[in-house]
N, C-alpha and C positions, 0 to 999 in steps of 0.2 A: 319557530325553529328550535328543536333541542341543544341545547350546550352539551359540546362546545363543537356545530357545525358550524362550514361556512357559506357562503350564499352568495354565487357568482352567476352571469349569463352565458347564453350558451355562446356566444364569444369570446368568455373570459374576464369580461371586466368583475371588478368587483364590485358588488350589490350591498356592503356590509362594512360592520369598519372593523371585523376581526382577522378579513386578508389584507386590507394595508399595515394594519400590527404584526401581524406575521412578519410581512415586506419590509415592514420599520426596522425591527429586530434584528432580522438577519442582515442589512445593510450596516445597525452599527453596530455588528460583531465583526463584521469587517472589518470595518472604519476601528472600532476601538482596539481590536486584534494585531492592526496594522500598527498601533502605535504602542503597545503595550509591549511587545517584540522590541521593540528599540529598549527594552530594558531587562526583557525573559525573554528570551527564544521560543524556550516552553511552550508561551501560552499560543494557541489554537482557537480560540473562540471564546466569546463575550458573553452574558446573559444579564437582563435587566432583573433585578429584583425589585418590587411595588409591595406597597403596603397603604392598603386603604382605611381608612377612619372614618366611618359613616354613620354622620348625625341626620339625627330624626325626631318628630315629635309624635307623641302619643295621646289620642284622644278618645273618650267615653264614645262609644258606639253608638248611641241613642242620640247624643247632642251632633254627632258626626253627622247621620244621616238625618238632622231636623234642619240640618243649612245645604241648600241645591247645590251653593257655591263649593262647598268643599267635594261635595260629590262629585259635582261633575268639572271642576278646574283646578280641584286639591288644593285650592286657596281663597280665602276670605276677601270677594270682592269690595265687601263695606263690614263697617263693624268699628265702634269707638273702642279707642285704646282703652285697659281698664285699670282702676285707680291706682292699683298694684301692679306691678308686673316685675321686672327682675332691678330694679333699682338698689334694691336691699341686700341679690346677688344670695337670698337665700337658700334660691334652688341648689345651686354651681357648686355651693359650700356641705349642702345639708346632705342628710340621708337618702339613699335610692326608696322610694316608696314601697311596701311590701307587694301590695299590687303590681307594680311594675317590676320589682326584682324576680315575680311569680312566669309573668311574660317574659323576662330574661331568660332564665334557666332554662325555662320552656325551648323557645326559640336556639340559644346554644348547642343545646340537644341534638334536634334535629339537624341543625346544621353541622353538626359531630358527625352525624351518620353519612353527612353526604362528603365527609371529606374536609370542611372547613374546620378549622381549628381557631376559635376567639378567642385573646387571650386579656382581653380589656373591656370592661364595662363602667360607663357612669352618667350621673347628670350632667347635663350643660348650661350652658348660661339663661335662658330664656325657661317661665314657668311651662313643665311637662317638654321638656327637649331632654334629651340623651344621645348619648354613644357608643358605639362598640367598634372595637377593630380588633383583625385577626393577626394573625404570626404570617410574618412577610414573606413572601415565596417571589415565584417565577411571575415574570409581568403575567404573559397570557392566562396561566393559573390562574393566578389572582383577579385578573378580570372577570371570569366566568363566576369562579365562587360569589364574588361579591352580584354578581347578577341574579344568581341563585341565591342566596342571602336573601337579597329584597323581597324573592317571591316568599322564601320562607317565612319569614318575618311577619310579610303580609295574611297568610294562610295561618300563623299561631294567633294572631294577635285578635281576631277574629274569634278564638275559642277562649278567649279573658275579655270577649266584649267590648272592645280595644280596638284602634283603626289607627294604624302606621301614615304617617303623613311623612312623603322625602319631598314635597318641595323645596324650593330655598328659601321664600319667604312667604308661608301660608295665614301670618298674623302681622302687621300692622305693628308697628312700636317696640319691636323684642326683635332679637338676636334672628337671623336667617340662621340655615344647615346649609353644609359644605359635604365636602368629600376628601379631603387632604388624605394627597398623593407622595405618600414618601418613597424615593425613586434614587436607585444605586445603580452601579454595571460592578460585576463581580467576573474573573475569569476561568475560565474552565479549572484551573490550579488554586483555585480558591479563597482567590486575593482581592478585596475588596478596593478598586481603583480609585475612591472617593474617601479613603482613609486617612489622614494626614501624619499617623503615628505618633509618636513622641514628638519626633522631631522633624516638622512638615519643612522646616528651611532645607533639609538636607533630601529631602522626599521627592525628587523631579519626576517622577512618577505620578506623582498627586498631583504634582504644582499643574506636572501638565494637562493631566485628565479636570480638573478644577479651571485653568484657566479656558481651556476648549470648550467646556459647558457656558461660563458666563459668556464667554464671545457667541455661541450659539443663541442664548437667549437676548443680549445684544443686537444680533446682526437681525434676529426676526422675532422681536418682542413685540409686537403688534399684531403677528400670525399666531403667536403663543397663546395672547390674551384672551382672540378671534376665538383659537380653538375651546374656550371654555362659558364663549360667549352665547348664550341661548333666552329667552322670553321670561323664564322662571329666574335664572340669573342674576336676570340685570333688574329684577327689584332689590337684587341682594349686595351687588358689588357698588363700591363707591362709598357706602355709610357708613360710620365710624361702629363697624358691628362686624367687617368683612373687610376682605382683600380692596386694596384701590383698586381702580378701572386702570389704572396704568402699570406697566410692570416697572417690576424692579429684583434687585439681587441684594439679600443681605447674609454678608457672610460672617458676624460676629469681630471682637475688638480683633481678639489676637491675629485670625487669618489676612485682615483687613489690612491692618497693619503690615503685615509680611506683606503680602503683595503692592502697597503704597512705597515698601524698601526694597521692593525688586523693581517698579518701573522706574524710580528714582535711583537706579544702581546704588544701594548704600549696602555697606557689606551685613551682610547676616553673622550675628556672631552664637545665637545663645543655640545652644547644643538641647536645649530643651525649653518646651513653651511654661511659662510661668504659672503655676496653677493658683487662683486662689482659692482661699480659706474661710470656712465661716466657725470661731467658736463660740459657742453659746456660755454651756457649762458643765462642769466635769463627771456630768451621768447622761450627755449626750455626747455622741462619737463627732467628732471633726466633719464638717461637713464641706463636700469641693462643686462649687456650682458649677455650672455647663454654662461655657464664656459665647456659645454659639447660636443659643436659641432665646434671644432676649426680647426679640422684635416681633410680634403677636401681628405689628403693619402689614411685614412684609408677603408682598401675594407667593415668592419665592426663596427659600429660607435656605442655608448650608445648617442642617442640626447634628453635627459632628461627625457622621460618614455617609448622607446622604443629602438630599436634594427635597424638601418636601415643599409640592406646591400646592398653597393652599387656596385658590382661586376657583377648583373646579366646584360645580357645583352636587346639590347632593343625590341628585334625582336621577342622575344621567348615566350610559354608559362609560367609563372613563377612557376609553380605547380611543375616540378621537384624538383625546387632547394629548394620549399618551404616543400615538404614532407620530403626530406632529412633534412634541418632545425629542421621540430618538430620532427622527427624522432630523432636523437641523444640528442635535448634539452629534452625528452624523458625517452631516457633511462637514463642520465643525472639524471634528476628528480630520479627517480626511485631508480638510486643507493644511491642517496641522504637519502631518507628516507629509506632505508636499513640500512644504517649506524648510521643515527637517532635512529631507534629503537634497535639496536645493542648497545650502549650507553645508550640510557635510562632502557634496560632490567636490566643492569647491577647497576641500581640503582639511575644513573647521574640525576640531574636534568636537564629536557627539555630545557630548555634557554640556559646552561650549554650546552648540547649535541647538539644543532642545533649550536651554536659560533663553539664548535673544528669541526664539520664537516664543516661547512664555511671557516675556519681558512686550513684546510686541502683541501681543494679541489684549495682555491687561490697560496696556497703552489704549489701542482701539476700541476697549469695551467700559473704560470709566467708568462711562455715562450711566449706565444701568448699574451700579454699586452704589450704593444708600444704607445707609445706618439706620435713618433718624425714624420720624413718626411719617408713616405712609398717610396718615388720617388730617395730616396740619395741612394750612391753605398756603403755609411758607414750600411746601412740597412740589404741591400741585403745581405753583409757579417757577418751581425751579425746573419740574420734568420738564415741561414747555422749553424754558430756556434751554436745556438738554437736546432737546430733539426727542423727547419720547413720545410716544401718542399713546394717547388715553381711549379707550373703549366706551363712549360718550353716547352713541346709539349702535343698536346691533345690526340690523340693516346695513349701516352704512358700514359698517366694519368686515362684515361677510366680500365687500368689497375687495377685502385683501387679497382673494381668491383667484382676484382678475389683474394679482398682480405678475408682469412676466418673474420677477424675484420669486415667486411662490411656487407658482408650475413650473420653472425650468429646475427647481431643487427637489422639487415630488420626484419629475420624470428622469432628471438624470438618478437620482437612488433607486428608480425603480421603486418605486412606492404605488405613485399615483399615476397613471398617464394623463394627460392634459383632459380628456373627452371626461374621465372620472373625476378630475379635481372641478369642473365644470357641474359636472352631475350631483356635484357634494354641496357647493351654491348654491342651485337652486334646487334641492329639498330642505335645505336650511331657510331658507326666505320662504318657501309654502310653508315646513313646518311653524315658522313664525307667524305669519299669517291665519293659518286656521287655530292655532291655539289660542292668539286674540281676536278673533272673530266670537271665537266660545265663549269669552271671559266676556268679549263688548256685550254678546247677547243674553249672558247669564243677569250682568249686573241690570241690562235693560228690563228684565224677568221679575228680577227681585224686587226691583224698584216699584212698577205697577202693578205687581199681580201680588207684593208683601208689604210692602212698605208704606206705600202710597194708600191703600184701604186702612191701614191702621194710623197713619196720621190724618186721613179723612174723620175715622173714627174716634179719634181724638179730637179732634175740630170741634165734632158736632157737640160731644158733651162738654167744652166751654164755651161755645157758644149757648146752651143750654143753661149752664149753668149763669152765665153775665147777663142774659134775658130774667130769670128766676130772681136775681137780685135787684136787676131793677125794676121788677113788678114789685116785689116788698119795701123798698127802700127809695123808689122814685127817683128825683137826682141826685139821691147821694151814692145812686152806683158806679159814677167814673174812680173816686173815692176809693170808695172801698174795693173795686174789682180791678184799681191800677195794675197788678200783681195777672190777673187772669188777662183779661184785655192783651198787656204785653206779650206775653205767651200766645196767646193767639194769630198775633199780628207775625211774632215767631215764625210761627207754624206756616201759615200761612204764604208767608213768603219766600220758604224752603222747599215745599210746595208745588209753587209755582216756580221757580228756579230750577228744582230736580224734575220737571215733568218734559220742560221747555231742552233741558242740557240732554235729556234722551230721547228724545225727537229729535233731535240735533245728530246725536249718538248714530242713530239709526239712517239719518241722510247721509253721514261721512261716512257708516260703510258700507254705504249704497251704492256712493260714490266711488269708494276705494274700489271695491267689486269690480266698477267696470272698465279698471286698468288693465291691461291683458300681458303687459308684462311681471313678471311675479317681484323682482327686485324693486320695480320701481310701486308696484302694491305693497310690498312691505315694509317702505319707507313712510308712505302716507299712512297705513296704521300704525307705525311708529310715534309719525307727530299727531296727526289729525283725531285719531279713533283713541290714541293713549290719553291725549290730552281732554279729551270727553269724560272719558272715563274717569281723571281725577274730578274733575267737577262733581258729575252727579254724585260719587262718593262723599266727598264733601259736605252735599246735601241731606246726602242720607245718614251720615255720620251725625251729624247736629240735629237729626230729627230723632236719633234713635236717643240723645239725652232730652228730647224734651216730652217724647211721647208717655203715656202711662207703661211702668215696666210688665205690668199684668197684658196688656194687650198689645207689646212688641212681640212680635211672631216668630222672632229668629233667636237663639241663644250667642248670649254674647259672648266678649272674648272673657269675663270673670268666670264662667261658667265651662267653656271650652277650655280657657286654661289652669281652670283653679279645681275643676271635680273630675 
């Protein structure tokens, strides 16, 4: 389909996830319309501004297509971590590579002519990863672009011999790619509702568009999660490299603060937020850091007038996870001003009745407010205590789907009808399904038809070689051939271990196959066919340090990620 159509049946449902974006959108221009008026008459209508950040890694063309795996699953089924990789953090730091700033410009270019304007480029954390992102527009805009983006990206890089990799995690031991979603609502009058100004204590406007959104991602942070949950993902989320599997809201000291002094009624007095200061010395200008984006944990960030969620992943369209977003900030809104006018019917004065609904919905929404280290195991156990739920497998989380909380907030916003948020289920459970079906069969491929001949072929010439010794040297070959002998026995035993774990591999999705329900297929390749899969890796991992590196058949990760 060309961008930017859309793709419905001839009943009307939607077939696509850029008429529920649509349907999202215009629900919370509503919805935030409706509450925006309690403070401008003015405003008429609402508009999401996005801004996408899209990391990626870049690979030699030649060593790309010498691995099946990346070909055909865009990700390294086996492959030992290499000696090097970003521990030194010299990529993150150092110079963009000539070669690669050649593919930059290139790619910019084109994507000028098509309308997209980038105004960010750099390295990232992991050897050969990078970033760009453009100048923040209209959600839907900005969806498309960045869709057209990828294909561009993919069509230059191809003319520098170069092959764009957006999985989330296509290498083993290094940093995953994301997509960080930085997400505002701005009003047709030009007012950024997600601003806090000078002076956010005095800003009920903010306070309140701010507290609507945390109670939004509160009341359904588990649908939130869900929405960014996919196969490629969830090698990525959880590791102290990426967003937790759990959500959370961190909104920086100062705002924190404020809102811990408005559920605790304590007066607000300072007419302006405290800024501080860094001075070095008197040939560098005074420098004022930003008290709001300290937390790298958090999978949902406040970075000073937006919303950036850094959970999605980097391969993906972002339009699910973005309709689900306004969708609940939404209804959010909605109940807000419900409650407002339930309090003012009653006589309260407005300012009065918009504070205790602010006061009350931060009350309700605590829980998901977090400062600390999203990555500590003091976290994890605290979410728990909280009531949060963690994103722990994908299958089972697609679950959410089947929640009544979930479909009765699609259909009353008119988003989703029930039959569509059903139909979004199960193609999420097939597409998880066959994408590890491919990876189960790739790595079974690899294994015998690469791996396995070349640690045969290893074999034979130490075995060759521990016979030759002890035809010269008689019994003193245990002795001297201590050193080969063990190696062998090595070998041998990984061998046999990785032969036996993909015969195994191949019975569990033999097995999975002949479930006929797709949800509960895609749970058992979840546990049964994933958990195979670490195995024979395992195996092949430890075969590929002991085999000879002239007759390893696959380029490793020094090689993929170092040339």
């Amino acid at each position: 389909l060309c961008i930017p159509s859309v793709f419905v049946s001839y009943t009307g449902e939607a077939l696509d996830t850029k008429v529920p974006n649509l349907k999202s959108l215009q629900a919370l221009s509503n919805a935030a319309s409706s509450v925006a008026q309690l403070f401008d008459p003015s405003v008429k209508s609402v508009h999401v501004n996005l801004g996408l950040e899209q990391e990626y890694f870049l690979v030699d063309e030649s060593l790309y297509n010498a691995r099946p795996d990346l070909v055909l699953c865009d990700r390294t089924v086996i492959g030992h971590t290499s000696a090097k990789d970003q521990q030194l953090e010299d990529h993150y730091f150092g110079a963009i590579p000539s070669k690669v700033s050649a593919f930059m410009k290139d790619f910019e270019t084109e994507a000028y002519k098509l309308g997209v304007l980038l105004c960010t480029r750099h390295n990232e954390v992991a050897p050969n990863q990078f970033e760009c992102a453009p100048v923040y527009c209209e959600a839907t805009k900005a969806i498309d672009q960045n869709m057209m983006l990828m294909i561009v990206m993919q069509k230059v890089a191809e003319k520098h011999h170069l092959k764009v990799i957006f999985h989330e995690k296509p290498f083993d031991g290094v940093n995953g790619s994301g997509k960080h979603c930085n997400w505002s609502m701005v009003t047709n009058t030009g007012v950024n509702l997600l601003s806090p100004g000078k002076t956010p204590t005095k800003n009920l406007q903010f306070l309140s568009f701010y507290a609507a959104v945390v109670k939004a991602v509160h009341d359904h942070h588990f649908l939130l999660m869900t929405s960014i949950a996919t196969l490629s993902n969830s090698y990525r989320l959880g590791g102290n490299e990426a967003p937790p599997a759990v959500m959370s809201v961190f909104s920086g000291s100062t705002l924190f603060n404020i809102f811990q002094a408005i559920e605790n009624m304590q007066d607000l007095h300072e007419d302006e937020v405290n800024q501080e200061s860094i001075n070095i010395v008197n040939t560098i200008p005074e420098i004022f850091p930003d008290n709001t984006d300290r937390n790298r944990t958090s999978p949902f960030a406040f970075t000073g007038n937006r919303f950036e969620f850094r959970a999605v992943g980097s391969s993906v369209n972002v339009a699910s996870a973005v309709y689900v977003l306004n969708s609940i900030v939404a209804e959010s809104l909605l109940n807000f001003r419900a409650e407002v006018d339930a309090l003012t019917a009653k006589g309260e004065d407005l300012s009065n009745a918009v504070m205790t609904v602010v006061r009350k919905f931060i009350h309700e929404s605590k829980n998901i407010m977090f400062e600390g280290n999203g990555y500590s195991k003091e976290w994890e156990e605290e979410s728990r205590r909280r009531g949060l739920r963690a994103v722990t497998n994908v299958p089972e989380a697609y679950e959410v789907y089947h929640e009544p909380k979930t479909v009765e907030m699609f259909s009353k916003l008119g988003v989703l009808a029930p039959n569509e948020v059903e139909a979004r289920f199960e193609v999420l459970n097939e597409t998880y399904v066959k994408k590890l079906q491919i990876e189960a069969r790739v790595i079974g491929d690899i294994c015998l038809n690469h791996v396995l001949p070349a640690a045969i072929r290893y074999q034979n010439i130490l075995i060759e070689n521990v016979k030759g010794v002890k035809d010269v040297f008689g019994d003193e070959f245990m002795q001297l051939c201590a050193s080969e002998v063990a190696t062998l026995r090595k070998i041998s035993s990984f061998i046999n271990r990785m032969s036996a774990d993909v015969e195994a591999l191949v019975e569990a999705r033999k097995h999975a196959n002949r479930i006929e329900d797709i949800a509960e297929r895609a749970k058992v390749y979840s546990h049964d066919v994933k958990d195979l899969m670490d195995k024979v890796r395992d195996s092949a991992d430890h075969l590929e340090m002991l085999v000879d590196d002239e007759m390893w058949p696959l380029p490793k990760y020094r090689e993929l990620l170092f040339i």
